[in-house]
C-alpha positions as a Markdown table, in Angstrom:
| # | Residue | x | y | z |
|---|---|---|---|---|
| 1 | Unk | 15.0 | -15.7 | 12.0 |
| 2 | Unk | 16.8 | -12.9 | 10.8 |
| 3 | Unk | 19.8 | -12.7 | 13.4 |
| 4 | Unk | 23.0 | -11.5 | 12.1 |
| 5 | Unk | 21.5 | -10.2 | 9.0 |
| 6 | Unk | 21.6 | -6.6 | 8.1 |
| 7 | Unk | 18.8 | -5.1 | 5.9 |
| 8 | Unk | 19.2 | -1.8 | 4.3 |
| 9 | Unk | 15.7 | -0.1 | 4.0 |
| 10 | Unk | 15.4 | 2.2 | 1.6 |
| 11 | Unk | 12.1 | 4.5 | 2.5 |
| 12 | Unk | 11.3 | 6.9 | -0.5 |
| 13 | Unk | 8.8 | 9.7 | -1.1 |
| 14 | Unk | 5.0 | 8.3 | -0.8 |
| 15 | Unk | 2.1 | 8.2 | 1.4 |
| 16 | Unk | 2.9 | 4.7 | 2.2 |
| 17 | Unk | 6.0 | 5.7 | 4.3 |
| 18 | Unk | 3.9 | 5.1 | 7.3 |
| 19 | Unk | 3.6 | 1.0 | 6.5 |
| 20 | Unk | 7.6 | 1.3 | 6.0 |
| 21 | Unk | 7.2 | 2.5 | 9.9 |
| 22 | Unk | 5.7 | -1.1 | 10.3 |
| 23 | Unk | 8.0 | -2.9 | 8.2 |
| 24 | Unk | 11.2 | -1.8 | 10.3 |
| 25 | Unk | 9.8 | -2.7 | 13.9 |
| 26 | Unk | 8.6 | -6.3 | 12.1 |
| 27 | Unk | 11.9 | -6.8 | 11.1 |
| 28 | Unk | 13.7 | -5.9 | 14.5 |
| 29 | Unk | 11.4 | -8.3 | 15.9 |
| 30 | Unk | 12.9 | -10.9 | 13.8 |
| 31 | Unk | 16.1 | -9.5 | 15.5 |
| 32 | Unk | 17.5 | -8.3 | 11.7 |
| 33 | Unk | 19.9 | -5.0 | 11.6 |
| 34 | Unk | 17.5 | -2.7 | 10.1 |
| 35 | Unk | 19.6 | 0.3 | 8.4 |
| 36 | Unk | 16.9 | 2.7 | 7.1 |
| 37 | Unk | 18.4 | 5.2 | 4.5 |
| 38 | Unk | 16.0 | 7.6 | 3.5 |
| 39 | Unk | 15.1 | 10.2 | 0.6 |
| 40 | Unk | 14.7 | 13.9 | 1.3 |
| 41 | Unk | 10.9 | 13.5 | 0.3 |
| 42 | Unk | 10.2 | 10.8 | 2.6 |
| 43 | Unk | 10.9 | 12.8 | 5.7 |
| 44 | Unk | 8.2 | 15.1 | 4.4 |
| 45 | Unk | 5.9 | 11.9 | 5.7 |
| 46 | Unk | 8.3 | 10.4 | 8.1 |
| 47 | Unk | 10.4 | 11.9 | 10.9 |
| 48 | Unk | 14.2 | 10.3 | 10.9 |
| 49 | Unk | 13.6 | 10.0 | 14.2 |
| 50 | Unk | 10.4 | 7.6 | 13.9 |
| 51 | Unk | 12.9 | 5.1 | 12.2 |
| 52 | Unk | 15.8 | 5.4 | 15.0 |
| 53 | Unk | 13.6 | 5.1 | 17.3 |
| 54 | Unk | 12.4 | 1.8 | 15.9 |
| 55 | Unk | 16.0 | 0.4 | 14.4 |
| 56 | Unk | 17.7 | 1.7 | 17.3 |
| 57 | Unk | 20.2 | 2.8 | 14.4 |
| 58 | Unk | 20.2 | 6.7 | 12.8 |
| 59 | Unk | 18.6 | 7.1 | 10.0 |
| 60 | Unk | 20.7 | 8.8 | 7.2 |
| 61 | Unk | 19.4 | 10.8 | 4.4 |
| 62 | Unk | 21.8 | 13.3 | 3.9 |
| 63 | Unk | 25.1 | 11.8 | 1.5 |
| 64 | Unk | 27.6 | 14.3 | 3.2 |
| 65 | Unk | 26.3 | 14.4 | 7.0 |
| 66 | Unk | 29.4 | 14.7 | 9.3 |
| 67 | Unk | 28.5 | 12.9 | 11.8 |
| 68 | Unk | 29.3 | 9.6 | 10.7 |
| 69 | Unk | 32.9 | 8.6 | 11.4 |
| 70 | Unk | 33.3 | 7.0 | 7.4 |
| 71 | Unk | 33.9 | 9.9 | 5.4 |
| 72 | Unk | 32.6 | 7.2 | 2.7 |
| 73 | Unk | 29.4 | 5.5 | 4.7 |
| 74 | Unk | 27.0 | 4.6 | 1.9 |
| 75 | Unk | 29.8 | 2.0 | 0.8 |
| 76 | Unk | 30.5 | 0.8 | 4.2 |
| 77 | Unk | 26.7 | 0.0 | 4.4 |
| 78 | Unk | 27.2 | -1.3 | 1.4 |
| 79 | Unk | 29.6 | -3.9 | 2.4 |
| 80 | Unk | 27.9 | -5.0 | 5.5 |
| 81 | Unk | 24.2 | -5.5 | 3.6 |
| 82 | Unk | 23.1 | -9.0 | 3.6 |
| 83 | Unk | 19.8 | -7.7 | 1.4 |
| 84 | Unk | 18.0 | -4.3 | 0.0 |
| 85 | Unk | 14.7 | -3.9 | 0.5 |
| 86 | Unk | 13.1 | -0.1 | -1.2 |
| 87 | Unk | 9.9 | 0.3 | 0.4 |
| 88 | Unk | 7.6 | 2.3 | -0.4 |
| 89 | Unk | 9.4 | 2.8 | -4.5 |
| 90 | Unk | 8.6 | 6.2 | -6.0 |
| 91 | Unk | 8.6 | 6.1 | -9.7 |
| 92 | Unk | 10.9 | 8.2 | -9.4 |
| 93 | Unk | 13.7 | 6.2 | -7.8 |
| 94 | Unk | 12.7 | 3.1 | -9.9 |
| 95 | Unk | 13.7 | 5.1 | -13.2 |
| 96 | Unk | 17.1 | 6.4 | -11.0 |
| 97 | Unk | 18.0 | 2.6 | -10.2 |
| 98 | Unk | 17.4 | 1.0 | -13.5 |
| 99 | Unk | 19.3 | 3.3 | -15.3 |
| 100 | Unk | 22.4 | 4.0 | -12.6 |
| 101 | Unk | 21.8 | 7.6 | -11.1 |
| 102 | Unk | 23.0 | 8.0 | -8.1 |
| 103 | Unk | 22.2 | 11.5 | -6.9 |
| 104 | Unk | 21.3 | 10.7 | -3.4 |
| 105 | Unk | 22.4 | 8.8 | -0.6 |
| 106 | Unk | 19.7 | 6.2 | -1.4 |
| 107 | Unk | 20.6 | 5.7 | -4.9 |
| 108 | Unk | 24.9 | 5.7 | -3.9 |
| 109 | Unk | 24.4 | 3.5 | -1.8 |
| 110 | Unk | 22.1 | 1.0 | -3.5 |
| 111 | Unk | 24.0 | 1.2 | -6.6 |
| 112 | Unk | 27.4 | 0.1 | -4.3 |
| 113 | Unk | 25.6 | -2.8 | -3.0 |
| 114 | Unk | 26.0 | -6.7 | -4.4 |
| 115 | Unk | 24.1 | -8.2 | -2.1 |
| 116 | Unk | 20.4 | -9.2 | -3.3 |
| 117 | Unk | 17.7 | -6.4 | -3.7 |
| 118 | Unk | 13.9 | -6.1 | -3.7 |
| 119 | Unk | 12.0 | -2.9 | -4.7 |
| 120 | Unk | 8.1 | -2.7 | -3.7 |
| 121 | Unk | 6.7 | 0.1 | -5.8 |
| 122 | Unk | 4.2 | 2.2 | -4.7 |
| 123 | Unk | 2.4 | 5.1 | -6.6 |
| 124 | Unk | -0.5 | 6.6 | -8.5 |
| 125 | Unk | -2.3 | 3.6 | -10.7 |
| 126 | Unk | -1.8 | 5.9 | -13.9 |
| 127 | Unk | 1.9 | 6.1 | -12.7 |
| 128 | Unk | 2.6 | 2.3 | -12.2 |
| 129 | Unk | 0.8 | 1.4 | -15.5 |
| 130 | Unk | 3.0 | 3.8 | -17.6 |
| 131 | Unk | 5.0 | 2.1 | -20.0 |
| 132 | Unk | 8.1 | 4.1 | -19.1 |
| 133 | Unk | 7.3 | 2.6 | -15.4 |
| 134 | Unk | 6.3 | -0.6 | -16.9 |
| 135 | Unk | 10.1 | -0.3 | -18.7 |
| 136 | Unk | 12.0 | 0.5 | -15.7 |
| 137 | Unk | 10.6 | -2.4 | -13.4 |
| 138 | Unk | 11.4 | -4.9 | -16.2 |
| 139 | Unk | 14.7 | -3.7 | -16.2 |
| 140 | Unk | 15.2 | -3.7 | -12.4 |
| 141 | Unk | 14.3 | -7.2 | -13.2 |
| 142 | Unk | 16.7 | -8.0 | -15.5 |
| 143 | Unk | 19.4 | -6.9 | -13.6 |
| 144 | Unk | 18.5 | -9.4 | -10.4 |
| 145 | Unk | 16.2 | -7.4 | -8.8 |
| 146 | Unk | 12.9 | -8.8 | -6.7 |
| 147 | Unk | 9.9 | -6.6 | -7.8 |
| 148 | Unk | 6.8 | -7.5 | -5.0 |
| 149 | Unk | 3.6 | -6.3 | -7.0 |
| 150 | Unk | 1.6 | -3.7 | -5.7 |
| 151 | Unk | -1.7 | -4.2 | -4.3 |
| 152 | Unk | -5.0 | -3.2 | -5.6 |
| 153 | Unk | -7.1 | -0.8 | -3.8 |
| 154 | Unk | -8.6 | 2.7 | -3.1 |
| 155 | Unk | -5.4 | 4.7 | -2.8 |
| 156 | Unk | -4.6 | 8.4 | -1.3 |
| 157 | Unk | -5.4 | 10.4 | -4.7 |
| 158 | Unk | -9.0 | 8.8 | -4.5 |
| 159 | Unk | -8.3 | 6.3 | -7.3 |
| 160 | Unk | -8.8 | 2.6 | -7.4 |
| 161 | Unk | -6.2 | 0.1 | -9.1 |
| 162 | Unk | -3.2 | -1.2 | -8.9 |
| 163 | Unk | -0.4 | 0.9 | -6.7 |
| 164 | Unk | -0.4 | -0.1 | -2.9 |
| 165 | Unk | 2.4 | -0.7 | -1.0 |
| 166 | Unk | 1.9 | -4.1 | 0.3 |
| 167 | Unk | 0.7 | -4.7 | 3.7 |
| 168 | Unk | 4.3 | -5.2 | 6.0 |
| 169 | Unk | 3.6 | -8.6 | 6.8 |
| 170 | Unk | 4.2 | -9.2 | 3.0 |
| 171 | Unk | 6.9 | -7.6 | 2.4 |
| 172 | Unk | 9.0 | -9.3 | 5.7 |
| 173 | Unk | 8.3 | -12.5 | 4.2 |
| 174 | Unk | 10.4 | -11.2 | 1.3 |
| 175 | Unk | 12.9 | -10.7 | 3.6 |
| 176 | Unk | 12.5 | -13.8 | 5.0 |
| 177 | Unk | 12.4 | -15.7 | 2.3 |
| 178 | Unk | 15.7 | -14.6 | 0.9 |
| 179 | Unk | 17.8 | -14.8 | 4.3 |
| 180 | Unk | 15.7 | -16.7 | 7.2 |
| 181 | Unk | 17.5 | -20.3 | 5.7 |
| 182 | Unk | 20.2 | -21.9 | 3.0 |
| 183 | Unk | 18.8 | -22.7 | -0.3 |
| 184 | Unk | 19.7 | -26.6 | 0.6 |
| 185 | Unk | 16.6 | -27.4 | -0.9 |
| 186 | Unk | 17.2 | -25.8 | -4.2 |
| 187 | Unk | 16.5 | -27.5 | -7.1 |
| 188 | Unk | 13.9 | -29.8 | -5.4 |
| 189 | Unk | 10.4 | -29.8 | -6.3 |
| 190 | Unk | 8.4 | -30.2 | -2.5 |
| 191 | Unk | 4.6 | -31.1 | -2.9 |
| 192 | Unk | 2.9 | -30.3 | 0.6 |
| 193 | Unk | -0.5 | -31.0 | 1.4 |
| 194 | Unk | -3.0 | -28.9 | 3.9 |
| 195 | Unk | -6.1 | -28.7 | 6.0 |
| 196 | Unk | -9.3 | -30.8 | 5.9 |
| 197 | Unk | -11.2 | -32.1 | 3.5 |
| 198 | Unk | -15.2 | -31.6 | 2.8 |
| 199 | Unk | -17.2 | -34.1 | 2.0 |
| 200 | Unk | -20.9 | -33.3 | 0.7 |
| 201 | Unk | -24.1 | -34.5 | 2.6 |
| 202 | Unk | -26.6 | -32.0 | 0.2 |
| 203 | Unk | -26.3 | -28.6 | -1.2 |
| 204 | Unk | -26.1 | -27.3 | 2.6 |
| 205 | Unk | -24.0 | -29.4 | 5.1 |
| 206 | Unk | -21.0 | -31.5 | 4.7 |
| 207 | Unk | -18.8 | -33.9 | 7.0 |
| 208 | Unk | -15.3 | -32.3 | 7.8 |
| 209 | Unk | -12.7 | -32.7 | 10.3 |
| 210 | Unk | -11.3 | -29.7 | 12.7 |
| 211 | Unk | -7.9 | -29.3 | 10.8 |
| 212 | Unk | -6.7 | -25.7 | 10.1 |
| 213 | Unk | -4.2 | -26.4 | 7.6 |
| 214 | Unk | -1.5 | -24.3 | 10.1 |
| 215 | Unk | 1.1 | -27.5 | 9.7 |
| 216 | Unk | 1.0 | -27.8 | 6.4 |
| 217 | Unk | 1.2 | -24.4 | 5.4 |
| 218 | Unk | 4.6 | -23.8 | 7.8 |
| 219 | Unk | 6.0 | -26.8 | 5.7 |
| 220 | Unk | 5.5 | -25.3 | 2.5 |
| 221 | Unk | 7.2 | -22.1 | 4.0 |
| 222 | Unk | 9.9 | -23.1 | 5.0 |
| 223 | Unk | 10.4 | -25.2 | 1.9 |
| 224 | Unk | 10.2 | -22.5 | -0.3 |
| 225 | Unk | 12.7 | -20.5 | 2.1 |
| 226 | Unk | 15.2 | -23.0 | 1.6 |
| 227 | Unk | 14.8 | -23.2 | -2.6 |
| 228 | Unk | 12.3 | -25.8 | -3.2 |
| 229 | Unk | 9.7 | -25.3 | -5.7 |
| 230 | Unk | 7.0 | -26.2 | -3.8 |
| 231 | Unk | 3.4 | -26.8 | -4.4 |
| 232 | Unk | 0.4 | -26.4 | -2.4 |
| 233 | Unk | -2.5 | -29.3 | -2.4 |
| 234 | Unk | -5.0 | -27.5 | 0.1 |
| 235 | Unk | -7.9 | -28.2 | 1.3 |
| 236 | Unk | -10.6 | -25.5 | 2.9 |
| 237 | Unk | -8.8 | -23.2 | 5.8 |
| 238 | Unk | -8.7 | -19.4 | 6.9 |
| 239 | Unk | -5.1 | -18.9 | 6.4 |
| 240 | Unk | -3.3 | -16.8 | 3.8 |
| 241 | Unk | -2.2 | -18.5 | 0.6 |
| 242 | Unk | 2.2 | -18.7 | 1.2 |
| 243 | Unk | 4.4 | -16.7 | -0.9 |
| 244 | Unk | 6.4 | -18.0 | -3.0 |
| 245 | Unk | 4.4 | -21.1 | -3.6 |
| 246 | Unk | 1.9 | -22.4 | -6.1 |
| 247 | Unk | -1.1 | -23.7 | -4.2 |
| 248 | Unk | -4.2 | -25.7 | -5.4 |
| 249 | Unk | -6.9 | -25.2 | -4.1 |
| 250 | Unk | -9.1 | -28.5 | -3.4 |
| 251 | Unk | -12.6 | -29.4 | -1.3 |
| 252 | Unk | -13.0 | -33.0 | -1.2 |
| 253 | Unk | -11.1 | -36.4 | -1.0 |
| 254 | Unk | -11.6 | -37.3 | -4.1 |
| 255 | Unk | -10.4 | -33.3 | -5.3 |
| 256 | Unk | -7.2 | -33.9 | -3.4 |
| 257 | Unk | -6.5 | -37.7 | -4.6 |
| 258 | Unk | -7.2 | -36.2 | -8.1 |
| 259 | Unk | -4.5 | -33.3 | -7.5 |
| 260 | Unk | -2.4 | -35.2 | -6.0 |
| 261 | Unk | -2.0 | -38.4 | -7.8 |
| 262 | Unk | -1.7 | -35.9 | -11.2 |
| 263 | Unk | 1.0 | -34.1 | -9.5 |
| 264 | Unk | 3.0 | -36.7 | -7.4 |
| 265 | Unk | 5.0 | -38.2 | -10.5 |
| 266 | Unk | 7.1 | -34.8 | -11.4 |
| 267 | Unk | 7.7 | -34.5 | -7.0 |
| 268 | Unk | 10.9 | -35.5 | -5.3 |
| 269 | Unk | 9.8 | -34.8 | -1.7 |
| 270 | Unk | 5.9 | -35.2 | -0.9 |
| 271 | Unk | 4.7 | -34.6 | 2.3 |
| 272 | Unk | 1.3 | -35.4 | 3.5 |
| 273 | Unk | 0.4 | -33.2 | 6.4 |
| 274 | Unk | -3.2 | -32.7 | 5.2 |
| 275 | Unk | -6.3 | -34.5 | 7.3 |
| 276 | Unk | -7.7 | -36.0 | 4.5 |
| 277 | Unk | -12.0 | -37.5 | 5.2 |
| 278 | Unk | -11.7 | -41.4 | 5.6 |
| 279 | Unk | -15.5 | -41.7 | 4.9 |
| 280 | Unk | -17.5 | -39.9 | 3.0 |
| 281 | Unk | -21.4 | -40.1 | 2.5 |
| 282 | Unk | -22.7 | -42.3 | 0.1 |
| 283 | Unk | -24.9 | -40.3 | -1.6 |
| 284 | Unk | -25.5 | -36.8 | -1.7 |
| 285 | Unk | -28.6 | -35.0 | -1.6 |
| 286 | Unk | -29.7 | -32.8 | -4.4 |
| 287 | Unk | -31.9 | -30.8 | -2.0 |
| 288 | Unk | -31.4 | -30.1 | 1.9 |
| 289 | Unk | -32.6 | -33.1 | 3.9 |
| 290 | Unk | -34.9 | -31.6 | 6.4 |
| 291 | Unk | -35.3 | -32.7 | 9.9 |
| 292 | Unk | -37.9 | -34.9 | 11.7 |
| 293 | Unk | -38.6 | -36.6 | 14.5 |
| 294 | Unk | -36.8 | -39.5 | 13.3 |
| 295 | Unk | -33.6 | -40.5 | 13.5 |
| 296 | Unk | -30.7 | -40.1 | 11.1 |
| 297 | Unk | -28.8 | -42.5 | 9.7 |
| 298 | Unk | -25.8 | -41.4 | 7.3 |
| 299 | Unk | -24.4 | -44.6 | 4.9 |
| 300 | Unk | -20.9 | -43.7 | 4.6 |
| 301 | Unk | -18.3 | -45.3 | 1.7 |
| 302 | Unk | -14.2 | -45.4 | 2.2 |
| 303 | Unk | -12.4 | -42.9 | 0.3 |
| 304 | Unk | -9.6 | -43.2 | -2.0 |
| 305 | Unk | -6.4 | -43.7 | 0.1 |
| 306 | Unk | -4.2 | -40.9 | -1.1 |
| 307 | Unk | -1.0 | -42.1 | 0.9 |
| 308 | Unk | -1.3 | -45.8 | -0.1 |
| 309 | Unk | -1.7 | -44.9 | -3.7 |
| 310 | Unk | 1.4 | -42.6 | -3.5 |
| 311 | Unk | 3.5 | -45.2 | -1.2 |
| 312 | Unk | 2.8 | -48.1 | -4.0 |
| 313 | Unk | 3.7 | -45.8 | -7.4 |
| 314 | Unk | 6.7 | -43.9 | -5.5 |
| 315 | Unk | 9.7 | -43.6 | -7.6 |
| 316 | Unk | 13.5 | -44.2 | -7.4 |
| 317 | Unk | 14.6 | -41.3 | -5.5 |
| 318 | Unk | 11.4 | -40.1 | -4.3 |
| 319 | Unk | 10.9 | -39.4 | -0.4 |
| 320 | Unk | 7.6 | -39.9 | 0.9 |
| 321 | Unk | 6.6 | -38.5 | 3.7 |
| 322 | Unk | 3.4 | -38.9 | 5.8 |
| 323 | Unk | 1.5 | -38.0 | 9.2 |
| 324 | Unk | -0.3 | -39.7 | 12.2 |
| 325 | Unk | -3.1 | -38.1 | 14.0 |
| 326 | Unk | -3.5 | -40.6 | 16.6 |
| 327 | Unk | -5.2 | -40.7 | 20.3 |
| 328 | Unk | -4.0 | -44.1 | 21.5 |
| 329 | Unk | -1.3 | -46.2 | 20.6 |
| 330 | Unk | 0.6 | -43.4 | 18.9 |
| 331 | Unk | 4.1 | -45.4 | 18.2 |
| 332 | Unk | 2.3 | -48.7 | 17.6 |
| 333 | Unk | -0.3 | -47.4 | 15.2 |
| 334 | Unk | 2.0 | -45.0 | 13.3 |
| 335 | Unk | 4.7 | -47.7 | 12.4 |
| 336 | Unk | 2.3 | -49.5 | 11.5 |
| 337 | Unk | 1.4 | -46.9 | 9.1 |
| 338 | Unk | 4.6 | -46.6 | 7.9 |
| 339 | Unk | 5.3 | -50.0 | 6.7 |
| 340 | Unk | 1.6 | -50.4 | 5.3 |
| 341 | Unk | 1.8 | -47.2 | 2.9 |
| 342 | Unk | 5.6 | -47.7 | 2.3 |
| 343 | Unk | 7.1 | -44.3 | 3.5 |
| 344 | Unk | 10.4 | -43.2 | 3.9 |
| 345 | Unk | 9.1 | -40.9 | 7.2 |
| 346 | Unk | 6.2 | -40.5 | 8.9 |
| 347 | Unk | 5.4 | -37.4 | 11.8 |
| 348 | Unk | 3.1 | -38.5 | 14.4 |
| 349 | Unk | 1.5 | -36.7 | 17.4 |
| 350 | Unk | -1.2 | -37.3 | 20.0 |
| 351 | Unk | -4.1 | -34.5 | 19.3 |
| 352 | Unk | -4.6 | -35.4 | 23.3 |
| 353 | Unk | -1.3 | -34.1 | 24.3 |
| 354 | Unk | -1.3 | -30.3 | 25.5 |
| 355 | Unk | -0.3 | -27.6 | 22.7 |
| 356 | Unk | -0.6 | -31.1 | 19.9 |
| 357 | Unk | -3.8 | -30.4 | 18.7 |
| 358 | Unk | -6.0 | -28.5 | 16.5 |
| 359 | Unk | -5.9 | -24.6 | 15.6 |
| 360 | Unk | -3.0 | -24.0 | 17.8 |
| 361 | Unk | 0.5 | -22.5 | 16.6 |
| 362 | Unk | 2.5 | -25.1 | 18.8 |
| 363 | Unk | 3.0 | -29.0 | 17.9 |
| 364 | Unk | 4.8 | -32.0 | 19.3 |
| 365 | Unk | 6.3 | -34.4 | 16.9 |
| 366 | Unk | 7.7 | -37.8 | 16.9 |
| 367 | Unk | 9.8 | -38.8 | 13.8 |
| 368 | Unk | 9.6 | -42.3 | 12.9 |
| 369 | Unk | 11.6 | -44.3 | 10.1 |
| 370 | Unk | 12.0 | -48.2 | 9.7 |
| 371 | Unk | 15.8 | -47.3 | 11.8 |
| 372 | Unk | 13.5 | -45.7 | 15.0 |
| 373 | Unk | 12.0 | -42.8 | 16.1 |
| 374 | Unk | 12.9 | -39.1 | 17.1 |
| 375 | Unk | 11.0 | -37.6 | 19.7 |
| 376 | Unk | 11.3 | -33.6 | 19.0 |
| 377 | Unk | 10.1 | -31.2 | 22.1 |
| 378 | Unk | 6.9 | -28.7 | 22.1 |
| 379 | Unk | 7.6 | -26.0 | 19.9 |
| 380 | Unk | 6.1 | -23.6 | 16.9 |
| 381 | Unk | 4.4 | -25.2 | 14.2 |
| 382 | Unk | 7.0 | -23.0 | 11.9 |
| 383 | Unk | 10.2 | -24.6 | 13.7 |
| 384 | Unk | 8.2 | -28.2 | 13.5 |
| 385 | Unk | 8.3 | -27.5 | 9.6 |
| 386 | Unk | 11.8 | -26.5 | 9.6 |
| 387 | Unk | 13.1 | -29.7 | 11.9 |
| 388 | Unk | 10.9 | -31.9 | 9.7 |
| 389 | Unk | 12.7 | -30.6 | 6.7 |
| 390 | Unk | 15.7 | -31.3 | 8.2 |
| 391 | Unk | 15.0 | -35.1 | 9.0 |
| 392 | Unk | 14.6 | -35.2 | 5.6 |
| 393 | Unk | 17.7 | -33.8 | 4.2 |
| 394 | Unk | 19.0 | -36.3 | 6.5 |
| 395 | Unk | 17.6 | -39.2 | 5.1 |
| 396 | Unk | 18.0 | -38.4 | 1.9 |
């Protein structure tokens, strides 16, 4: 996702150089061109050579080192940086950036650059909470930089508070967030909704379904890589909450027709990926039903339909987008769907069909408008998202 893009890496003096390590190798996976420049301190923790090794570029620290043919090289890696990332930040080099020092070939080089920048400090709680720290970050972030908050946790002194260096998972979604796509959804507000619903049967058990929420969540990715402000609806799932987008955090139907139908009116794009409980019981216990020898029978009630409520109240302007979970009649039923709930697009796949279904990374789409239908070909769940969005640019 990150081909053609050079990242300068900026590695300063902390214990957390090691996650830097990490970081790199992540983001030559993603096939970026990882420049790591670092401090004189850092190679205290780090060996130059753990980094080349990694990049499969040198790693410069020295401003005057001879053996690069550019007599001036921090401003030729200027020029050529798509985006800065300074990871770990030493409080140190924080207070040099925000106020212009340039003493090292860190610090030259960053200051030559006009490409967009990110700094991920890392330090000593006491440290980061210092209002002289506190002063220096605001600034950073008054000038255009990205600051990605430290974590909280036991750290190296023995302390426990604010100061981590996030983990390197984290801090390549920054990265990916800022190059990985266009902003050709700026300005648009996306609401995406996720994973199952749960719907009470007493204080202990509750009817669900076997969604885990991946779709969804690779929509509302991608949609806040490409500039939308994007919102969240979820229901229940293991997965991470997304950077860079506000989730909400639901459990039941009637929770996610509540969110929903609140936030829908403010939306331009919705998309309803979420496998929202047709039924619910119709009562719940107040204490655990215990079993017998008898039978069970379970008196369910329809829920609120969430996508029929949207489809009737959607506004001028306003794309609505749903999804099919089917097992038969996949084309029929879906179109079917779409006229009923009056959307602009609906995604449909057969749970049946190999590397379709639940819990896995992979999906097979079909796109369907009133025009036809666009069959799209097994792939990730996070290039489903991105093709999806794209249908919808499209149409809109």
């Amino acid at each position: 996702m990150l081909t053609g893009k050079t990242i300068v890496l900026g590695v300063t003096g902390g214990i957390a150089c090691f996650k830097a390590a990490a970081l790199a190798s992540m983001l030559k996976k993603q096939h970026a061109d990882v420049q790591v420049i670092m401090t004189e301190n850092a190679t205290k923790f780090v060996t130059p050579l753990t980094f080349e090794q990694l990049t499969g570029n040198r790693a410069i620290v020295d401003t005057f080192d001879r053996n690069f043919a550019h007599s001036v090289e921090h401003i030729a890696i200027a020029d050529r940086a798509d985006m800065v990332l300074i990871a770990p930040a030493t409080a140190n080099v924080i207070a040099k950036l925000a106020h212009g020092l340039a003493d090292d070939m860190l610090t030259t080089t960053v200051l030559a650059c006009r490409c967009p920048k990110a700094v991920a400090p890392a330090m000593n709680t006491g440290m980061y909470e210092n209002p002289v720290t506190q002063d220096n970050i605001e600034i950073l972030r008054r000038y255009g930089w990205e600051i990605v908050e430290p974590s909280e946790g036991r750290l190296a002194c023995g302390a426990v508070g604010k100061g981590r260096l996030p983990e390197p998972e984290a801090l390549v979604e920054v990265c990916l967030h800022t190059l990985a796509h266009e902003k050709d959804l700026s300005g648009k507000r996306v609401l995406v909704t996720a994973g199952p619903t749960q719907e009470a049967l007493d204080p202990v058990r509750y009817l669900t379904n076997r969604s885990s929420g991946r779709m969804g969540y690779a929509i509302a990715k991608a949609a806040a890589r490409r500039g939308a402000a994007v919102t969240l609806v979820s229901g229940p799932t293991a997965l991470e909450k997304p950077a860079y987008v506000k989730t909400v955090d639901i459990v039941s139907a009637q929770d996610m027709y509540d969110a929903v139908t609140s936030l829908a009116p403010d939306m331009d794009i919705i998309i309803k990926a979420a496998a929202v409980a047709d039924y619910r019981p119709a009562s719940v216990a107040d204490n655990k039903l215990k079993k017998s020898d008898d039978a069970l029978s379970i008196p369910l009630e329809r829920t609120k339909d969430i996508l029929g409520t949207l489809g009737a109240n959607k506004r001028e302007g306003q794309f609505l987008c749903g999804f099919s979970m089917e097992t038969e009649n996949m084309l029929e039923n879906s179109r079917k769907k779409l006229q009923k709930k009056n959307l602009d697009l609906i995604a449909a796949n057969n749970v049946k069909e190999a590397g379709a279904g639940f819990a896995v990374d992979t999906n097979i789409l079909t796109l369907i408008d009133r025009d036809g239908e666009t069959a799209l070909p097994l792939m990730s769940k996070d290039a489903a998202a991105d093709a999806l969005l794209d249908a919808i640019l499209k149409r809109m």
